[in-house]
VMD Tcl script that builds the backbone (N, CA, C; Angstrom):
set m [mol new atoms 312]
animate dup $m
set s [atomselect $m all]
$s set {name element resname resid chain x y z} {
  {N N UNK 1 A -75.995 88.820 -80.913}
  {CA C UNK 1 A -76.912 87.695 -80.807}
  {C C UNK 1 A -77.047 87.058 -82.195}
  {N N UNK 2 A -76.933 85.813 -82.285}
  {CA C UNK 2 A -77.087 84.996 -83.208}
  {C C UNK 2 A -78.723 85.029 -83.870}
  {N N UNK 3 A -78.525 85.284 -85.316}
  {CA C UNK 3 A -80.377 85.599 -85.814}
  {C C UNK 3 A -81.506 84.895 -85.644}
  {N N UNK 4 A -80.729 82.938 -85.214}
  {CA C UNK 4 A -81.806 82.021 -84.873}
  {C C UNK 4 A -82.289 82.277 -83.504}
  {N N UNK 5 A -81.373 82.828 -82.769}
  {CA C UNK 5 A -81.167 82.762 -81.477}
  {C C UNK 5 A -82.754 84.367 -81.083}
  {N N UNK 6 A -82.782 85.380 -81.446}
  {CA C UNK 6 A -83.597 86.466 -81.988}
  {C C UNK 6 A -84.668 85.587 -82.582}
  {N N UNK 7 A -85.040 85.135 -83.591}
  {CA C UNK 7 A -85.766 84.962 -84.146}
  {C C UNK 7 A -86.716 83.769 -83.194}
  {N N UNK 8 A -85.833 82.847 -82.353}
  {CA C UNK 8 A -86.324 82.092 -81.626}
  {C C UNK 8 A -87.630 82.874 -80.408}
  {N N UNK 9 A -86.822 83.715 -79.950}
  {CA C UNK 9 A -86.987 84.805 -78.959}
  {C C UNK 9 A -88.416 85.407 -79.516}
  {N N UNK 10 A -88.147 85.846 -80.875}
  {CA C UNK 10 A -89.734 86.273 -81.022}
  {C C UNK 10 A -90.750 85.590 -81.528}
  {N N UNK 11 A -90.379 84.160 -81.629}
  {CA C UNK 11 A -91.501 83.748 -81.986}
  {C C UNK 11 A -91.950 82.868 -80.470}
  {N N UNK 12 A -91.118 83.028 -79.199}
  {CA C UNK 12 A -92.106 82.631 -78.242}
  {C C UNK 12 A -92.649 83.791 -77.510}
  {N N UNK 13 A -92.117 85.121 -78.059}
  {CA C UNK 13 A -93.201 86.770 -77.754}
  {C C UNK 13 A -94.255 86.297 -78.230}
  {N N UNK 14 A -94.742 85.191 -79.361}
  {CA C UNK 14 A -95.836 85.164 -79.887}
  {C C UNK 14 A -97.264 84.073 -79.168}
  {N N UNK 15 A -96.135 83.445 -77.815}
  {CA C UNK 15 A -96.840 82.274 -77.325}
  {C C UNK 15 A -96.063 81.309 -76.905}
  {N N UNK 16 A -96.419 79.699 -76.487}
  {CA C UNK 16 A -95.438 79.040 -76.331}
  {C C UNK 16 A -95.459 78.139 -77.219}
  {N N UNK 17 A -94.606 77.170 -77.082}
  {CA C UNK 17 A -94.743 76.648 -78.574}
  {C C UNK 17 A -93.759 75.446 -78.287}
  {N N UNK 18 A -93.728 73.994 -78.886}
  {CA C UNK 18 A -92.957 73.088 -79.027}
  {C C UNK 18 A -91.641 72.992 -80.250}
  {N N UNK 19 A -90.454 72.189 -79.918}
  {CA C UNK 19 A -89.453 72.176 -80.786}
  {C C UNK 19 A -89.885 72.227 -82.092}
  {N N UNK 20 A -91.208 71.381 -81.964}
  {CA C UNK 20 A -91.198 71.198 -83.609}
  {C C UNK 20 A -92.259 72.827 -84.175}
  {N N UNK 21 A -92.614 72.600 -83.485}
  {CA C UNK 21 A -93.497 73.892 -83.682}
  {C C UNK 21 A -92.207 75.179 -83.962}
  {N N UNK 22 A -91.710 75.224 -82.842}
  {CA C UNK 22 A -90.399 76.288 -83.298}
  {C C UNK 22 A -89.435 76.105 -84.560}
  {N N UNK 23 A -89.496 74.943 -85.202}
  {CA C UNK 23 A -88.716 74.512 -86.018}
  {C C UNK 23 A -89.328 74.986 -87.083}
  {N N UNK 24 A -90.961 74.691 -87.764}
  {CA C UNK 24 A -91.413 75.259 -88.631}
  {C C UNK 24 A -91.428 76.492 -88.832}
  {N N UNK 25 A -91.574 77.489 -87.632}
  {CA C UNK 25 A -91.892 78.669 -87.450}
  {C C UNK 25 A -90.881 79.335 -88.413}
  {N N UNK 26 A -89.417 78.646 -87.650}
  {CA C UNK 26 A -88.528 79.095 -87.973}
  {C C UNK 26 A -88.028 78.904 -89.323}
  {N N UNK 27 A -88.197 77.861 -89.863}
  {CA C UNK 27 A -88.087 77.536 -91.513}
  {C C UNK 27 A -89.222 78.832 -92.226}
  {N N UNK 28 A -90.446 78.582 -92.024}
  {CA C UNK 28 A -91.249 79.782 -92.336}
  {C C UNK 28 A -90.366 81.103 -92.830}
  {N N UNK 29 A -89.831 81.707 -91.495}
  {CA C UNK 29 A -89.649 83.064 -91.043}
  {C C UNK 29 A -88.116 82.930 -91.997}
  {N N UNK 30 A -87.401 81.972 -92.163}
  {CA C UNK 30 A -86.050 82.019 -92.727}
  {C C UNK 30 A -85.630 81.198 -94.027}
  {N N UNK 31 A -86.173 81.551 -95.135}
  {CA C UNK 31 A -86.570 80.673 -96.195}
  {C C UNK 31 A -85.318 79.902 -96.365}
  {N N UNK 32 A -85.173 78.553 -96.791}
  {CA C UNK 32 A -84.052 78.053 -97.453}
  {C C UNK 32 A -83.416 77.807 -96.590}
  {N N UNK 33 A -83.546 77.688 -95.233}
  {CA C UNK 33 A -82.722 77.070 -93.831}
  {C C UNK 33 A -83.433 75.991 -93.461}
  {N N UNK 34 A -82.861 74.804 -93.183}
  {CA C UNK 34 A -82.887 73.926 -92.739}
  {C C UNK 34 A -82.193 74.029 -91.422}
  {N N UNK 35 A -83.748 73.465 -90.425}
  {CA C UNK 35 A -83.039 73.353 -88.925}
  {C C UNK 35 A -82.802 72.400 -88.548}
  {N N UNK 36 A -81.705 71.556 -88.062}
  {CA C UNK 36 A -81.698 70.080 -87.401}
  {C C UNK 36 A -82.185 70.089 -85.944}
  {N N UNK 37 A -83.100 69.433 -85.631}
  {CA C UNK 37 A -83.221 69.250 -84.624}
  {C C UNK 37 A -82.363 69.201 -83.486}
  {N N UNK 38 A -81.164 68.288 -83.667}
  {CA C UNK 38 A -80.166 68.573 -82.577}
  {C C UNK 38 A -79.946 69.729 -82.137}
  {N N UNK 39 A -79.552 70.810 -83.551}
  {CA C UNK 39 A -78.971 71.858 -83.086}
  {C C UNK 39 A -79.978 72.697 -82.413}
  {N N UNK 40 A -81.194 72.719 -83.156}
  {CA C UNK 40 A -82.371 73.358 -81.713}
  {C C UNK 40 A -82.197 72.881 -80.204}
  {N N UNK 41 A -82.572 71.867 -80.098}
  {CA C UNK 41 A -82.650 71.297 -78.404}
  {C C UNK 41 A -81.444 71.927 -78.317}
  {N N UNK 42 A -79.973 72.248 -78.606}
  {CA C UNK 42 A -79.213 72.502 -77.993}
  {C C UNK 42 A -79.055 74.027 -78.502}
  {N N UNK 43 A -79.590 74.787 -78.942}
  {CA C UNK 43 A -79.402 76.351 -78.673}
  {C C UNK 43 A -80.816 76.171 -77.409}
  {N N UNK 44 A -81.610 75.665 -77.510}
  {CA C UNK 44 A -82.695 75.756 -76.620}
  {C C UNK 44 A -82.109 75.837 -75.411}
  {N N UNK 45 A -81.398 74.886 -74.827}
  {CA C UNK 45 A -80.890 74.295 -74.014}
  {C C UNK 45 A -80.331 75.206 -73.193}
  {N N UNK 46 A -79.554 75.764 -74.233}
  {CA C UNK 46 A -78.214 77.400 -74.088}
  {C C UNK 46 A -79.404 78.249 -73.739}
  {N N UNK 47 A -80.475 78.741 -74.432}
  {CA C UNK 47 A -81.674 79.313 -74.033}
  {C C UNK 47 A -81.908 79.572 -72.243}
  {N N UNK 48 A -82.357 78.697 -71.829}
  {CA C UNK 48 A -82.735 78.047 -70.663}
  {C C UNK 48 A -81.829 78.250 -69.837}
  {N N UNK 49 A -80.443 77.752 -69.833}
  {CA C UNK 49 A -79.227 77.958 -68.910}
  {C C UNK 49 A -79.118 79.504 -68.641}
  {N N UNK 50 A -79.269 80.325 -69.976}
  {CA C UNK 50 A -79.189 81.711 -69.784}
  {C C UNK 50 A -80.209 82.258 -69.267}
  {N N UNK 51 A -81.566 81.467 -68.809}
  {CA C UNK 51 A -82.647 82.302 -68.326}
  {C C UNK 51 A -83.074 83.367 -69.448}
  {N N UNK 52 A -83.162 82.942 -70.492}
  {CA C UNK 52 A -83.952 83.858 -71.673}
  {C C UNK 52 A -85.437 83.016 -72.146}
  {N N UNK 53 A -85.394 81.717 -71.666}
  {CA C UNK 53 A -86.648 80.700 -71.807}
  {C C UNK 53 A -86.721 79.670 -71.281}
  {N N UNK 54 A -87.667 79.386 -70.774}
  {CA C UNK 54 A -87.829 78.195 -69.817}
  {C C UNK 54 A -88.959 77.137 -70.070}
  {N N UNK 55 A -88.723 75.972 -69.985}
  {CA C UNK 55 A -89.332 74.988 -70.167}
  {C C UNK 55 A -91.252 75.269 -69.360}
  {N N UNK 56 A -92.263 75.260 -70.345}
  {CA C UNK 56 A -93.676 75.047 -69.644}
  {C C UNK 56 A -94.475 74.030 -69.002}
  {N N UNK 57 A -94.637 74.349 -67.835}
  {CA C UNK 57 A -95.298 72.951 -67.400}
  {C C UNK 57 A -96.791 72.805 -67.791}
  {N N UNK 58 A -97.587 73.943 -68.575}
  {CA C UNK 58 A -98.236 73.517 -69.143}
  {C C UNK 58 A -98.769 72.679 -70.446}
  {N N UNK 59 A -99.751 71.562 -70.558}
  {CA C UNK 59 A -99.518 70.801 -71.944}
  {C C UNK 59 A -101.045 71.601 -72.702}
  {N N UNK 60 A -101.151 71.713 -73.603}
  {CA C UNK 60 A -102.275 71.886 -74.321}
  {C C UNK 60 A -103.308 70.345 -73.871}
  {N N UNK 61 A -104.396 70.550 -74.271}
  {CA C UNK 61 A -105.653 69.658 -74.538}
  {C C UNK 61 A -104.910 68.425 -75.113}
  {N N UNK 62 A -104.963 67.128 -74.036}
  {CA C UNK 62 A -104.503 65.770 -74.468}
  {C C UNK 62 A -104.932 65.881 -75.687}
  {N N UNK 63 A -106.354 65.819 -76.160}
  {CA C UNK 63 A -106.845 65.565 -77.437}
  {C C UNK 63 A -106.114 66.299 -79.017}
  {N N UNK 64 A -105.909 67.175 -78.661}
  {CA C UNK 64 A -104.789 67.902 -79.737}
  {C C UNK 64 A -103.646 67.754 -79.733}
  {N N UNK 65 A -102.090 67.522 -78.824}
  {CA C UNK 65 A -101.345 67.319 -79.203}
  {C C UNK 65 A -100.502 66.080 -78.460}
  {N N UNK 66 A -99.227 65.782 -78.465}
  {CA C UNK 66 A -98.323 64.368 -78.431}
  {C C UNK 66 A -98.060 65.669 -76.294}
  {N N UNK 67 A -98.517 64.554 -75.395}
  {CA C UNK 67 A -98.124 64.824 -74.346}
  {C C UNK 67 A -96.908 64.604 -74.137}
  {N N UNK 68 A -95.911 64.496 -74.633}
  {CA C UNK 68 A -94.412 64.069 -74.473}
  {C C UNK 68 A -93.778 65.301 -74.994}
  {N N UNK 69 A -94.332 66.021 -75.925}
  {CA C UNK 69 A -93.500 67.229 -76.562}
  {C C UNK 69 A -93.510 68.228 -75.353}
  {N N UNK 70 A -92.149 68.679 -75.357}
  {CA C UNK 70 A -91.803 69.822 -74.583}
  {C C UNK 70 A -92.526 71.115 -75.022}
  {N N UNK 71 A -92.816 72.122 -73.963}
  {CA C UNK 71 A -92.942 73.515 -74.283}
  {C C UNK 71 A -92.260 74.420 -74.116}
  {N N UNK 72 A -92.008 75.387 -74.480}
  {CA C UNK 72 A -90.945 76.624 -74.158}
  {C C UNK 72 A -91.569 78.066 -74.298}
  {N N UNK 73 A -91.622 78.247 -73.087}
  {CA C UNK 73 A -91.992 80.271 -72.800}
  {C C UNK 73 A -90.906 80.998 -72.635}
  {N N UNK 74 A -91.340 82.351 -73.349}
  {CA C UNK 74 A -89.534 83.104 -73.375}
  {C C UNK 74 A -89.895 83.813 -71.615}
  {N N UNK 75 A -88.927 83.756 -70.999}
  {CA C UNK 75 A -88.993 84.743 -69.706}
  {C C UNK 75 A -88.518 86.118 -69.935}
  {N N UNK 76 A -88.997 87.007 -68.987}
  {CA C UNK 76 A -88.320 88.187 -68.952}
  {C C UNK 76 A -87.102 88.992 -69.267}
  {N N UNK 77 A -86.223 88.474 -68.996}
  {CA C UNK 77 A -84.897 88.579 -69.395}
  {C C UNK 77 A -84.935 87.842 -70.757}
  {N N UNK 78 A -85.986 87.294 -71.131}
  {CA C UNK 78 A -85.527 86.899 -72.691}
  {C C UNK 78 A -86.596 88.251 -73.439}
  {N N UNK 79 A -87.019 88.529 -72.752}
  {CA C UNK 79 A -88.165 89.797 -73.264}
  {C C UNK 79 A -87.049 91.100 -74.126}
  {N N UNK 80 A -86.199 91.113 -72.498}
  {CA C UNK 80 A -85.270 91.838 -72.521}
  {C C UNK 80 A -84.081 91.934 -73.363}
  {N N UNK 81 A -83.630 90.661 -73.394}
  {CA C UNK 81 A -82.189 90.246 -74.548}
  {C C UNK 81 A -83.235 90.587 -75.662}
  {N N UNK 82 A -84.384 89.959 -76.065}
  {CA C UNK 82 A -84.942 90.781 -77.355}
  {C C UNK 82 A -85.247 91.666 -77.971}
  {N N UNK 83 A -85.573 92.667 -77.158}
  {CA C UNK 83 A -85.659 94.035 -77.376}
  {C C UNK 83 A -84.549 94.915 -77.280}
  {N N UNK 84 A -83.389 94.394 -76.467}
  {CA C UNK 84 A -81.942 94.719 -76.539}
  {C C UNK 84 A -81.343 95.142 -78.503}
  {N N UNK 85 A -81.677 93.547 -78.503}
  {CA C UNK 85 A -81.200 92.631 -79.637}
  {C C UNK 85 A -81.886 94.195 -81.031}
  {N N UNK 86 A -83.104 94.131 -80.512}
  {CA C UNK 86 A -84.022 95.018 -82.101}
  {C C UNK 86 A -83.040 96.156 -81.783}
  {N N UNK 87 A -83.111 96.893 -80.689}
  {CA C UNK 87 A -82.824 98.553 -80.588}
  {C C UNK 87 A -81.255 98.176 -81.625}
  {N N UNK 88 A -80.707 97.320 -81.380}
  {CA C UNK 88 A -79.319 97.030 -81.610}
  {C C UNK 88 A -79.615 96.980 -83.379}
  {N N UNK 89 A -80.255 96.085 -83.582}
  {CA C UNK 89 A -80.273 96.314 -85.021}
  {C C UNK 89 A -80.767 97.562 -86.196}
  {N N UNK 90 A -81.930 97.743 -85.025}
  {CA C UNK 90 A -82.401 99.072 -85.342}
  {C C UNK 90 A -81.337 100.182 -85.633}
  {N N UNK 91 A -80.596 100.417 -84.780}
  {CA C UNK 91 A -79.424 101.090 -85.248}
  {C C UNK 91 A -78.628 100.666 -85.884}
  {N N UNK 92 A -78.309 100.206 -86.328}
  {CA C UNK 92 A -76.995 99.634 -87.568}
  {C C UNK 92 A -77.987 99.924 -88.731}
  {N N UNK 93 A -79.428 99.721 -88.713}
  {CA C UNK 93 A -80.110 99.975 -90.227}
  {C C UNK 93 A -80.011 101.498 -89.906}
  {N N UNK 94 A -80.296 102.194 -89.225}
  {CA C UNK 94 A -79.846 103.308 -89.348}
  {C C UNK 94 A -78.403 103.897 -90.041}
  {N N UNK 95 A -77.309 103.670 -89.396}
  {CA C UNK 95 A -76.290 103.634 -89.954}
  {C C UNK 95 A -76.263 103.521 -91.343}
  {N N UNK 96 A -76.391 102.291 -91.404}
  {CA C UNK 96 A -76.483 101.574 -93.193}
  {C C UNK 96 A -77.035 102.465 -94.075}
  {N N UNK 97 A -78.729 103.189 -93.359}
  {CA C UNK 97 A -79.191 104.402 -94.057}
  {C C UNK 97 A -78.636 105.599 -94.482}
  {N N UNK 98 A -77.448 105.984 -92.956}
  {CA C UNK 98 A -76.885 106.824 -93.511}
  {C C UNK 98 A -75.596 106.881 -94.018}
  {N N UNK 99 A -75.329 106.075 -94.858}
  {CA C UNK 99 A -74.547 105.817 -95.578}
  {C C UNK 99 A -74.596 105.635 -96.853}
  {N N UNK 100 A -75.818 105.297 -96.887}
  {CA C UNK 100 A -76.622 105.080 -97.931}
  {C C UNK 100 A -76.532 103.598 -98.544}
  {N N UNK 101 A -76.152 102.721 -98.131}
  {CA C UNK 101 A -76.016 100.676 -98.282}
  {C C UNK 101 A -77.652 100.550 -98.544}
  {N N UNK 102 A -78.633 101.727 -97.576}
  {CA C UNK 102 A -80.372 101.133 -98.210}
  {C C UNK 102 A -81.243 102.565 -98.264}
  {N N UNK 103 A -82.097 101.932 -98.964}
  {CA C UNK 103 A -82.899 102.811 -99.376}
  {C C UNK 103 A -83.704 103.699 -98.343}
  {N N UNK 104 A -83.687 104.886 -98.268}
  {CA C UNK 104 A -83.959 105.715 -97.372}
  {C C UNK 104 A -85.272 105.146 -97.008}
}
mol reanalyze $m
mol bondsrecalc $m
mol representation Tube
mol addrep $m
């Protein structure tokens, strides 16, 4: 799994959230990356087709945000590809540990 693709994944474990909202998150969480928008809507997109997140038909409070922005909730199977995804990494830092590449 691609790290934006993970990282996407857990930051809608955290809630749902709009492109742009995911975009900051994700600059946040990945210093010194710049996300283009295109390329979001279209891993999103890939998202969705795969049934790992699906578009919300709920909008927040007119008064707080732009009713036109999309939302995105991760589904189950995206619960799943994510926690796949950790155990998976989880072990390779293992590995790496014992090899010694990091600090015990």
């Amino acid at each position: 799994m691609k790290p934006m693709i993970f990282h996407i994944l857990v930051i809608l474990l955290e809630g749902e959230s709009h492109g742009y909202g995911i975009v900051k998150a994700l600059e946040e969480r990945l210093p010194g990356e710049h996300i283009e928008p295109g390329n979001l809507y279209r891993t999103l997109r890939t998202l969705m087709a795969d049934s790992l997140i699906e578009e919300s038909d709920r909008r927040p409070d007119p008064t707080i945000g732009d009713q036109r922005r999309r939302y995105f909730g991760i589904t189950e199977s995206g619960v799943r590809a994510a926690r796949d995804e950790a155990a998976r990494m989880e072990g390779a830092l293992a590995l790496a540990k014992t090899h010694k590449l990091l600090s015990p």
